[in-house]
C-alpha positions, 0 to 999 in steps of 0.5 A: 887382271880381268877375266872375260871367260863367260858371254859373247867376247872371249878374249885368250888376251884377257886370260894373260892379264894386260895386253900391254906387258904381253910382249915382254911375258913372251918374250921372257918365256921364250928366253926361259925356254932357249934357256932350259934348251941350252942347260939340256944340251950342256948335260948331254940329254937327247934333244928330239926336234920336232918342228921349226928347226931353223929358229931353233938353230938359230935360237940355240946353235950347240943344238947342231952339235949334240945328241939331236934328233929330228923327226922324218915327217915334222908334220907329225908330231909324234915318236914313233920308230918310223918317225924318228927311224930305229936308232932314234926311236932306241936311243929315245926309249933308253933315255926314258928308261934311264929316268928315275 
């Protein structure tokens, strides 16, 4: 693995080890993430979708049937009672309070 943090040629690629495998990296943590999604969905947690909703949707289609939420202005990504309405904002603060 090389690491070029210091001097004139900073490379983020560098960080991640060869640039050859990093196809298959990402995709692999992308197919962990649809992954970690799906097992989410199965247990009934309250998903909030805040941006990119058709390759979401199409990456994990049971989203379109469970506890989802999408934010009214995707632009702005953040939870706020105006941005996800009052009845999400609710449920999202129950479910964070119900955490142990």
């Amino acid at each position: 693995m090389r690491w070029n943090l210091l001097g004139p040629r900073r490379h983020f690629w560098n960080l991640l080890g060869d640039s050859a495998s990093l196809p298959s990296r990402v995709a692999s943590v992308w197919s962990y993430t649809i992954a970690l999604v799906r097992q989410a969905v199965a247990r009934g947690t309250v998903v909030v979708l805040m941006r990119s909703r058709k390759r979401w949707v199409d990456s994990v289609p049971e989203l379109v049937r469970s506890n989802l939420l999408e934010l009214c202005v995707p632009r702005a990504p953040y939870m706020t009672p105006t941005n996800l309405g009052a009845a999400g904002f609710t449920r999202v603060s129950n479910a964070l309070e119900s955490v142990p």
